[in-house]
C-alpha angles and dihedrals in degrees: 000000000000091000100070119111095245093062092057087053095043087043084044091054096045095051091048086044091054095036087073092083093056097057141046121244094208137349141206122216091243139355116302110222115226094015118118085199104048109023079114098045088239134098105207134134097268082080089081144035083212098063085040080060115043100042083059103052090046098047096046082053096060100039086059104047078070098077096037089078088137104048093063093176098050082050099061093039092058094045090052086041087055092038095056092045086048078055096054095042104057088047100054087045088056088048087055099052101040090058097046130101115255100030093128089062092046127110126204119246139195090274086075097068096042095080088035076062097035091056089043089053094048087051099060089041086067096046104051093034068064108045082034082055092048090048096058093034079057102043081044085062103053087057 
């Protein structure tokens, strides 16, 4: 059932999970000498093998939670799953940046909010994989 609600979520947080290596999460006006973040004047997830990492595997995890629609449980389990390595790598690229030379002269860009999408989306996958769940436990009881 592609049509339900939670698959748009879980399609929606995938999409904003793999939209993050198309765009930049902060830049610098020009190269920032002696900085592993911004020798290229630019923060993105190609900085890390960690961010490389973890947005795929988020974003797999939610791409696949789309075609699990049966398996409710599983479901829920890989959106919170996706949502919790969201979590650590958006906190591992903050450590990051904040660490880095250059910060000072950076400005944000449109990269940052991408993860902040991709965990909301997450979010309401969960919770309506969830409603979706008490909604067949209580039709299966009326039988």
């Amino acid at each position: 059932m592609i049509q339900r609600i939670q698959s748009v979520f879980l399609a929606l947080g995938a999409l904003c999970s793999f939209g993050q290596f198309g765009t930049d999460a902060a830049e610098t006006p020009t190269p920032v000498p002696g900085s592993e973040v911004f020798s290229d004047a630019q923060f993105n997830i190609f900085d890390s093998p960690i961010l490389i990492g973890g947005v795929v595997a988020a974003g797999l995890l939610l791409l696949a939670g789309i075609f699990l629609f049966r398996n409710r449980r599983l479901q829920t389990i890989l959106a919170r799953v996706a949502l919790i390595i969201t979590i650590a790598y958006v906190t591992f690229g903050g450590v990051l940046y904040s660490g880095a030379v250059g910060t000072a002269q950076a400005s944000a860009d449109f990269g940052i909010v991408l993860p902040v999408l991709a965990m909301i989306f997450a979010v309401l996958a969960a919770r309506y994989i969830q409603k979706d769940e008490k909604l067949v436990r209580s039709a299966d009881r009326l039988r």
